[in-house]
N, C-alpha and C positions, 0 to 999 in steps of 0.2 A: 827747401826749394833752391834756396841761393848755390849750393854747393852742386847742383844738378844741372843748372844752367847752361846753355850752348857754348863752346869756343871757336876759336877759330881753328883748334886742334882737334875739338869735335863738335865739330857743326850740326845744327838742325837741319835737317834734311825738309828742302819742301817740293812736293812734287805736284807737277803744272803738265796741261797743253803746253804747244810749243808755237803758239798762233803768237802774234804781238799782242793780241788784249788776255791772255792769260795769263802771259808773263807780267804784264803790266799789274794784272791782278796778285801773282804771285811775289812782286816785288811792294804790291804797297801792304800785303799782309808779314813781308820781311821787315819792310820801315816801320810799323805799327808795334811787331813784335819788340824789333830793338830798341824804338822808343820806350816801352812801357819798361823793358827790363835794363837800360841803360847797357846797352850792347852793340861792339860794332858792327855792321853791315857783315864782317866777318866768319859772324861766328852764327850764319845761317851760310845753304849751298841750294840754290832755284839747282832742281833733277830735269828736267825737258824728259816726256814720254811720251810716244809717239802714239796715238790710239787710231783705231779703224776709221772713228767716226772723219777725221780729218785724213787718213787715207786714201780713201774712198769718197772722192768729190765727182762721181758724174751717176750717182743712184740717188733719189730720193731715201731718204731715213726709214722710211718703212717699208725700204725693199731691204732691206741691211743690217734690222735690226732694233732703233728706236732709239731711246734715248743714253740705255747702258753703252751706246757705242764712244759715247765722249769722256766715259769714268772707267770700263773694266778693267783695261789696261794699268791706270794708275793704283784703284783700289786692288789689286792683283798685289803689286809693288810694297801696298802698306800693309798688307796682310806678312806678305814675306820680309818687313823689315828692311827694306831696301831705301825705302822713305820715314819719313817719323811721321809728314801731315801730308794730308791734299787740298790745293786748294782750286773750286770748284765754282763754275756761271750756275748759280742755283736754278734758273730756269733749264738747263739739261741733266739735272739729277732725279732718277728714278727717286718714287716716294715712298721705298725701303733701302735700307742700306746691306751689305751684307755679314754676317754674324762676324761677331769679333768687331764692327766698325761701326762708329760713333759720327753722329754729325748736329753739332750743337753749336757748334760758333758762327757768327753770321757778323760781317762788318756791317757798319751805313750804309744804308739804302741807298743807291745814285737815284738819278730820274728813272722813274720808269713807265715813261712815256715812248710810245713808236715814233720813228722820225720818217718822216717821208722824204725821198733820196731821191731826185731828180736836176738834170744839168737844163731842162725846158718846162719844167715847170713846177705849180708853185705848191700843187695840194688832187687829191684822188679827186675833187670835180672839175677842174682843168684840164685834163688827162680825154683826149679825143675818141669819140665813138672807136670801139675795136683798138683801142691804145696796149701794146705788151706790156705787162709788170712782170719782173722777176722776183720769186718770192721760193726758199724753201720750208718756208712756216708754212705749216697747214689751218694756222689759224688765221694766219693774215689772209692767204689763199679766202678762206672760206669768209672772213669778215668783208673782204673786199667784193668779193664777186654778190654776195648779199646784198651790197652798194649799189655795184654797180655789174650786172649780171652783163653786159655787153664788152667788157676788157676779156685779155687772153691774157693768162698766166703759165708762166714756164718755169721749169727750175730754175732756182738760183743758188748754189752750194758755194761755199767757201768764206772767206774772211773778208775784212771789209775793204782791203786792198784788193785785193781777187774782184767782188763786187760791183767797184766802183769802178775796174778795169771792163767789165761786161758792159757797161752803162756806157762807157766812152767810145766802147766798138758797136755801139747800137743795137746789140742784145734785144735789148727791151728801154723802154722810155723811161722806168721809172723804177725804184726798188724801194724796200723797209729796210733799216736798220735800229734798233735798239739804241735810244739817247744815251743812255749809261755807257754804252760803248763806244762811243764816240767822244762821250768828256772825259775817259779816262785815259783815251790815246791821245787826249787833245787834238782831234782831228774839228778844228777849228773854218775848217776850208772845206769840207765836205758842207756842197749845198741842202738844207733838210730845210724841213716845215716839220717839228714839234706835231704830233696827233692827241689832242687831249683825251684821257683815259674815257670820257664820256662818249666820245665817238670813234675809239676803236680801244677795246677792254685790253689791256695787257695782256703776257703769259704770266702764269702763277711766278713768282716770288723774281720776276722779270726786275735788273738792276741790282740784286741783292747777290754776294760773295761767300758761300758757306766754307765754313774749312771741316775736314773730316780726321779723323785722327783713329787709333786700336782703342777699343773699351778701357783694356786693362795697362794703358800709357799715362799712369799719374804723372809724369814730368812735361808731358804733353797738355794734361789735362788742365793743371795750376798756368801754364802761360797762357794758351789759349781763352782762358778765363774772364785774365786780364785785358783783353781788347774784342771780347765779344759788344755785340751791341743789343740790348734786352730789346726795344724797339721794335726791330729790324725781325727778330724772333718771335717776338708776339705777332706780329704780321705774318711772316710767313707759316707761324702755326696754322692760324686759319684758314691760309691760301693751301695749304699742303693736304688739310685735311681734305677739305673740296674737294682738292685735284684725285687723292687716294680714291674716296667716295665713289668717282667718276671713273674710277680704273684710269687714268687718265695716261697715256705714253701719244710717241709722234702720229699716232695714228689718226688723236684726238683730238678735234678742234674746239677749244677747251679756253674761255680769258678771265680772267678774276684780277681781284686788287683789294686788299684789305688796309681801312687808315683810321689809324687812333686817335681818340679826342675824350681825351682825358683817362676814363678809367672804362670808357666801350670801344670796342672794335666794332667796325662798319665794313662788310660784306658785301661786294658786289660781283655775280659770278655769272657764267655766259655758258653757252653750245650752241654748235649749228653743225646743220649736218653741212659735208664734205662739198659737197656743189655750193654751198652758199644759199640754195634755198631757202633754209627757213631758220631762224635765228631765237632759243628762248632764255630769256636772262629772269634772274632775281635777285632780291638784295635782301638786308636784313641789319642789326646789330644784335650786343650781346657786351654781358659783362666781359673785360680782357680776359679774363679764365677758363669763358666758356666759349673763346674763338674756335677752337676745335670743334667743340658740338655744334658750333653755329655751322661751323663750315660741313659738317655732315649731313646734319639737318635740310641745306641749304641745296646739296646734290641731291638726295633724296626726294626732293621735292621737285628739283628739275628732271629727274630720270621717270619719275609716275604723270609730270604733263609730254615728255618726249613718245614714251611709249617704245615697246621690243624696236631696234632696230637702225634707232633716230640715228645715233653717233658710227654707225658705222655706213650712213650715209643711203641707206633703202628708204 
């Protein structure tokens, strides 16, 4: 392994979005890296690759595509060797990868709690009869309007600089952003209100960092190893298998969160259909081993009370 290591002659290639919190991501999976292997900053090289999904900021994601539009472009790259790893917001990664590619590293968890983003106010019952929210989750969309069926919701694309510029020109009153993203930009001054997972169920593996790498990249495979987080993996087992269960892409208003306590994993998983109308959640535990089958279990159970038709919003 030692003898295989990155330099600064030949660099580990990591390839990112080109948003400020993927780089941010891409660089604390560089400082992790170099830490673990006593390495300089050097002898990795952030790729920036430009994908559709951040091209294309004035279509919602299910006019364009769905979730592959945040990864093709990169995992294209690592298939051709252009890159050695990807590193990826696990909450927009399809829940297959495609042959030849590997996705098995997961850093620590951030929060992953929704943050409620407004410059007037303080939380979704504040927010005035017929108040706009910008939203382009289709799950906040749907979790909110289940709230509160009397708000208007519009798109909201782009980054959370983009965002917070929509909010300042009066857009809409109010928008979601993802906690995790925002402590990682240290955006300290973006005013939010914390949403407890109780009363609005996260995206599946929402705060968590996966890196993806070629199957057959054993000098990939021994670093990456070293600063996976088991945790973090065991949770999103569960949360992933749900989501698969559920066919789950943008189309799918879909929240879960899975949290360990001890040697069980506890399951909490969500659907509503598209308007908001009608909302059916369940939960469960399981030995950590059998997070998967909980989590399949757990959609199967929710798709036979939804009935033909639920999640696509009839």
């Amino acid at each position: 392994m030692t003898r295989d290591l990155p330099s600064p002659a030949r660099p580990l290639k990591i390839g990112t979005r080109g948003s400020p919190l993927a780089l941010a991501q891409a660089h604390e999976t560089r400082d992790r890296l170099a830490a673990a292997f006593d390495l300089p900053g050097e002898a990795f090289e952030i790729v920036v690759i430009k994908v559709t999904g951040d091209a294309i900021q004035d279509r919602p994601l299910k006019e364009i595509g769905g979730k592959g539009l945040f990864t093709r472009e990169i995992e294209v790259a690592l298939l051709d060797g252009g890159i050695d790893i990807a590193v990826h917001s696990m909450k927009d990664m399809p829940v297959e990868q495609p042959e030849g590619l590997l996705l098995d590293t997961y850093l620590p968890r951030e929060d992953v709690r929704d943050a409620f983003v407004s410059t007037a106010y303080s939380g979704i019952a504040e927010l005035p009869e017929g108040a706009v929210v910008g939203t382009s989750s289709l799950r906040r969309k749907s979790q909110l309007l289940n709230r509160r069926p009397d708000l208007q919701v519009v798109e909201f694309r782009g980054n959370v600089q983009t965002r917070l510029r929509k909010l300042d020109e009066g857009v809409a009153a109010a928008t979601f952003l993802a906690m995790a993203g925002l402590n990682r930009l240290g955006r300290d001054d973006v005013p939010r209100t914390p949403i407890a997972p109780e009363e609005m169920l996260p995206a599946i593996a929402q705060g968590a960092i996966g890196i993806e790498r070629r199957a057959a990249d054993a000098r990939a495979a021994g670093m990456l190893e070293a600063i996976h987080d088991r945790e973090t993996g065991e949770r999103l087992a569960a949360e992933r298998a749900f989501l698969a269960a559920l066919d789950g892409s943008c189309e799918t208003p879909i929240g879960g969160l899975a949290l360990l306590n001890g040697g069980t994993v506890g399951l909490r998983g969500e659907i509503l259909r598209v308007d908001g109308s009608e909302s059916l959640s369940e939960a469960g535990d399981a030995p950590v081993e059998d997070g998967p089958e909980l989590g399949r279990e757990m959609a199967a159970t929710l798709l036979s009370r939804a009935g033909p038709g639920f999640l696509a919003g009839h």
